[in-house]
C-alpha angles and dihedrals in degrees: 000000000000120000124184117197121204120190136158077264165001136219110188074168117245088059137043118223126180133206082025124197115196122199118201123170130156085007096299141102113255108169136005128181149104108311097256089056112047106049117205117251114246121268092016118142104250129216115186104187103185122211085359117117122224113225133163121275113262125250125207118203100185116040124130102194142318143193091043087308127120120208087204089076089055090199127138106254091053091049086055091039098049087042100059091037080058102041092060092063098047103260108136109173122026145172104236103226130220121202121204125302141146109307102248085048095055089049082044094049091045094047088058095044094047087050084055084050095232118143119241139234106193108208104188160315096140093062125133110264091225093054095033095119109188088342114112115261089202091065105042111122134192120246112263127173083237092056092050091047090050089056091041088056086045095045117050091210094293088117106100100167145047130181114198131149107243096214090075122100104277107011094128102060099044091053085059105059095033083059092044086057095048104265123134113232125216137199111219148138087024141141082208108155115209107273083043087061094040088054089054096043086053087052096052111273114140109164136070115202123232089334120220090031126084094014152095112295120243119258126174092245093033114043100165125183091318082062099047088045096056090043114037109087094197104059127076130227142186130221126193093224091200088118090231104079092043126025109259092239091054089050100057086045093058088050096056095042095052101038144152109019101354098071133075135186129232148191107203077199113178129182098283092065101118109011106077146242105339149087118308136155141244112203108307085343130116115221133179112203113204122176089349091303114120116217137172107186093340096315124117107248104193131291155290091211108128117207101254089044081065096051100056088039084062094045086058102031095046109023102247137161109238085254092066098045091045089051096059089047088049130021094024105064097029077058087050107064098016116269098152105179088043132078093038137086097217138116122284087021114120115276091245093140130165126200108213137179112253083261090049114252109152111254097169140007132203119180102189098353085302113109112236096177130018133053127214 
């Protein structure tokens, strides 16, 4: 069926178009443009929004669970689960993440998620013990070429990230030959100094994970990875913008500092996102949520952010216009880890649209040109 979508106006989001006409048919994308200039093929079904603005749908590319699921049991029923809780709030396309477990656990964990055809974020095990966060101690592992060889076997290729902290043995190396096989490597939850993180940038690695948390903190002669992260332009970095695990005014910073194309939002979500105060799990981890905080013996596991939380959390803490924000919810992180036809509101992209308030709740939802949230 072809649907054409009309709104006040569309972000793609390098460009702002108002009075915005959007053409989808067989999924895709076919036309986008201002309303006197793309015609309606005949017999489409036709959606005028209003003062609404059209948007790409967001793609998380950390997020453990949601809506009482966790992604680290890769069955059927806490996909679905995980995938309606995100959907409603706007999140189209995700990495499932793993957190650390015992290591035939984890290649078990990423074999059922590749059968359910979901992409994968590995977070962990080859973190640093001093930076480990919730994640146990007991099962953290060095980075090894056989290692990397036993997920890519795993994987399929469906794995498109990897954290790691580069300061390990081996890390290297193993940068190196994840990056040679596609997958965007990340720095995080790491005691890295400088010249440990700039080793790990020359060998491949492009990401930071949820910056600020699980890392070395900044000092004015011994930045680390915190301080390359603020100050390479070329390397990309992720912040969880729940005010709880930065400091609204350092997020906003951060924003500032890493726009427009360098930052990229992210939930942490874990199980728990959705459902309440309460106890919850990550992975095999026990965590009490109080007042929307996450906490296993004190530390903070993880998050209930939702990704359009996050949006309109960037908008206030930063500054931001609702485009930029957007932008790092959207286009930054689909460019990331490789998702060519997401993040973009062209022709031939995928036809994943949200139709947002000019703050940015979330009024309607199409995955494929299918809603998935929002009646008439």
């Amino acid at each position: 069926m072809t649907m054409v979508l009309r709104a006040r106006r569309l972000l793609t989001p390098l460009q702002a178009i108002d009075d915005a006409t959007l053409v989808i048919e067989g999924g895709r994308i076919v036309a986008v443009g201002r309303r006197d200039e793309v015609a309606a093929p005949a017999g489409a079904h036709q959606e005028d929004f209003g003062d609404a603005v059209l948007t790409p749908g967001y793609v998380d590319v950390h997020v453990h669970g949601g809506g009482g699921f966790d992604l680290m049991r890769g069955d059927a029923e806490a996909i679905a689960g995980t995938a309606r809780h995100l959907a409603q709030h706007g999140v189209t396309s995700y990495l499932a993440t793993t957190v650390t477990a015992p290591w035939e656990r984890t290649l078990e964990a990423v074999g059922r998620l590749v059968r359910a055809g979901e992409g994968i974020h590995l977070e962990g095990p080859f973190l640093s013990p001093k930076r480990r966060g919730v994640h146990p101690e007991a099962e953290l592992l060095l980075p090894t070429p056989e290692r990397l060889d036993a997920l890519w076997e795993r994987g399929q290729e469906r794995i498109r990230m990897i954290t790691l902290a580069p300061e390990l043995k081996g890390a290297a190396e193993f940068i190196a030959a994840a990056s040679a096989r596609g997958i965007c490597v990340s720095m995080g939850h790491s005691d890295a100094t400088l010249a440990e993180a700039r080793a790990g940038m020359a060998a491949g690695a492009r990401h930071v994970t949820h910056t600020f948390n699980a890392m070395r903190p900044l000092h004015q002669r011994e930045p680390g990875l915190l301080g390359l992260a603020l100050s390479d332009p070329a390397l990309s970095a992720e912040i969880i913008a729940d005010g709880i695990h930065v400091a609204p005014e350092l997020t906003g910073m951060f924003l500032r500092m890493k726009a427009p194309g360098r930052a990229v939002l992210v939930s942490d979500g874990i199980s728990a996102s959705g459902c309440g105060d309460g106890e919850f799990t990550l992975g095999a981890i026990k965590v009490e949520v109080a007042r929307g905080c996450c906490r296993h013996e004190g530390v903070l596991a993880g998050s209930v952010l939702t990704l359009d939380q996050a949006v309109r959390h960037a908008m206030k803490f930063g500054g931001l216009e609702l485009a930029a924000a957007v932008r790092m919810a959207t286009l930054n992180p689909a460019a990331l880890v490789g998702l060519e036809r997401k993040g973009r509101l062209e022709a031939e992209m995928d036809a994943d649209v949200l139709v947002l308030s000019a703050t940015g709740e979330v009024k309607a939802v199409f995955q494929g040109g299918q809603r998935l949230v929002g009646g008439r």
